[in-house]
C-alpha positions as CSV (number, residue, x, y, z in Angstrom):
1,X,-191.2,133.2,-39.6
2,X,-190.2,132.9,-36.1
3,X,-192.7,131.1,-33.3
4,X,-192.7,131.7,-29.5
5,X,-194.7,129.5,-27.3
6,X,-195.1,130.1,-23.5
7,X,-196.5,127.6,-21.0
8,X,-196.4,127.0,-17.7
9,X,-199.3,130.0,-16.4
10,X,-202.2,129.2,-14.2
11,X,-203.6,129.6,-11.1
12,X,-201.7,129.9,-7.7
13,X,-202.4,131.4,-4.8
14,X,-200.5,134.0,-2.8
15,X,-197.1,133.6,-1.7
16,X,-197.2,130.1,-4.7
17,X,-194.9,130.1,-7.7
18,X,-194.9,129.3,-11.0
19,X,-192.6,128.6,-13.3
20,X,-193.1,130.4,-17.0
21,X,-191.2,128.9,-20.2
22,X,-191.2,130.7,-23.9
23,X,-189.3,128.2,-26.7
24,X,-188.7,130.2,-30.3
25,X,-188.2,128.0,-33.3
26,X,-188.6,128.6,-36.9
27,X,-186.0,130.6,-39.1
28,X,-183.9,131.9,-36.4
29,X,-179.9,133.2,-37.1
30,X,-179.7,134.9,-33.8
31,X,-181.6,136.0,-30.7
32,X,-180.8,139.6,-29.9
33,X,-182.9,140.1,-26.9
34,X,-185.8,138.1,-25.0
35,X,-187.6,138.5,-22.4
36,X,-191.4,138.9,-21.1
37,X,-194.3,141.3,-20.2
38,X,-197.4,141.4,-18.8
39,X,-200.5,142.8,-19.6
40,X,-203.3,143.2,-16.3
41,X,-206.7,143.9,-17.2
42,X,-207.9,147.8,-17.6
43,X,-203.5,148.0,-17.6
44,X,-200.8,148.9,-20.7
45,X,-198.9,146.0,-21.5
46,X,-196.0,146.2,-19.5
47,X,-191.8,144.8,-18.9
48,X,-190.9,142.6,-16.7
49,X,-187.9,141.2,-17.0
50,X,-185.2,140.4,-20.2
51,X,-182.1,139.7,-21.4
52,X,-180.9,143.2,-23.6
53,X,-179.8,143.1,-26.6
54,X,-176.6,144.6,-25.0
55,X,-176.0,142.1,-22.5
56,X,-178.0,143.4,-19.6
57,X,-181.0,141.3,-17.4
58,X,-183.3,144.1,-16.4
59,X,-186.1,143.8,-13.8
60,X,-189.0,145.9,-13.4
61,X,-189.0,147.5,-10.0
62,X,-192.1,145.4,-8.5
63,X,-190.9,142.4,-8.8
64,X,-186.5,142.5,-8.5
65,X,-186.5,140.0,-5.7
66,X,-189.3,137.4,-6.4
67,X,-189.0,136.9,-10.3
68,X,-185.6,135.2,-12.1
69,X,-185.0,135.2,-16.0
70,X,-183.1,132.9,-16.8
71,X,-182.2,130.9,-20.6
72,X,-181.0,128.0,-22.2
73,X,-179.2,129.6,-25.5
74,X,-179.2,125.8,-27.3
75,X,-182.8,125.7,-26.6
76,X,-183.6,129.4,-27.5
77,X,-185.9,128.9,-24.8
78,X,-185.9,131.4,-21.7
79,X,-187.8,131.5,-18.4
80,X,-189.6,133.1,-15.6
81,X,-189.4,131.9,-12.7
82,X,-192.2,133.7,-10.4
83,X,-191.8,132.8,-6.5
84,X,-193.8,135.0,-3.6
85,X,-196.6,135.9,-5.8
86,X,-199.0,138.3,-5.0
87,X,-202.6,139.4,-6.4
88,X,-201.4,141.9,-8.7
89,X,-199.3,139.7,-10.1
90,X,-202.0,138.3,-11.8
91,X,-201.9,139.2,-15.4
92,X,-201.4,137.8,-19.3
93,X,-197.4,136.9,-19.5
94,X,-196.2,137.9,-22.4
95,X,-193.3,136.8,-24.4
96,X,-191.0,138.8,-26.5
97,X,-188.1,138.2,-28.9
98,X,-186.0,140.4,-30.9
99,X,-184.6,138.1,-33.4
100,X,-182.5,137.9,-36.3
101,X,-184.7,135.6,-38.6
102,X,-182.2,135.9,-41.5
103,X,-184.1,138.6,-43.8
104,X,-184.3,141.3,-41.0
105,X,-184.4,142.0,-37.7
106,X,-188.2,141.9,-36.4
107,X,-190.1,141.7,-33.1
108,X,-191.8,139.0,-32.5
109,X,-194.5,138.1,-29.7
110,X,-195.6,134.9,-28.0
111,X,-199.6,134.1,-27.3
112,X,-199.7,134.7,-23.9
113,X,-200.5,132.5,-20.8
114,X,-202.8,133.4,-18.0
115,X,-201.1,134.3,-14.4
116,X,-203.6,134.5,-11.9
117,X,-202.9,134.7,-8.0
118,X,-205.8,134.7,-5.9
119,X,-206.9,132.5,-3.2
């Protein structure tokens, strides 16, 4: 079994940032792809940024500019940094890992952590 666990959400007010971190542990061989959503109320659960499983970081469109990915491999951690933040922003970050946990390769999702921007 493989474990993500995100911290780092809360509440910030427009224009703020936050800074969202996801560490996998358990029976990992590889990593093949990480990265996080978001899921707003009434809203499908949607990308917003990762690192492919063939090498590419991809960016949703409404936020390429204010939000970085970035990861620390010996760590199998990877994080969000969120800077100009506006109201519809606010939404439940989402982990995601596609991992090679030795028996197969499976989809795994953190708990999620509250984003909300409001003042």
């Amino acid at each position: 079994q493989v474990q993500l666990v995100e911290s780092g959400g809360g509440l910030v007010q427009p224009g703020g940032s936050l800074r969202l971190s996801c560490a996998a542990s358990g029976r990992i061989f590889s990593i093949l792809a990480m990265g996080w959503y978001r899921q707003a109320p009434g809203k499908q659960r949607e990308s917003v940024a990762d690192f492919s499983s063939g090498g590419t970081t991809n960016y949703a469109d409404s936020v390429k500019g204010r939000f970085t990915i970035s990861r620390d491999n010996a760590k199998n951690t990877v994080y969000l940094q969120m800077s100009s933040l506006k109201p519809e922003d606010t939404a439940v970050y989402y982990c995601n890992a596609f991992v090679n946990d030795y028996a197969s390769r499976r989809n795994y999702w953190g708990q999620g952590t509250q984003v909300t921007v409001s003042s």
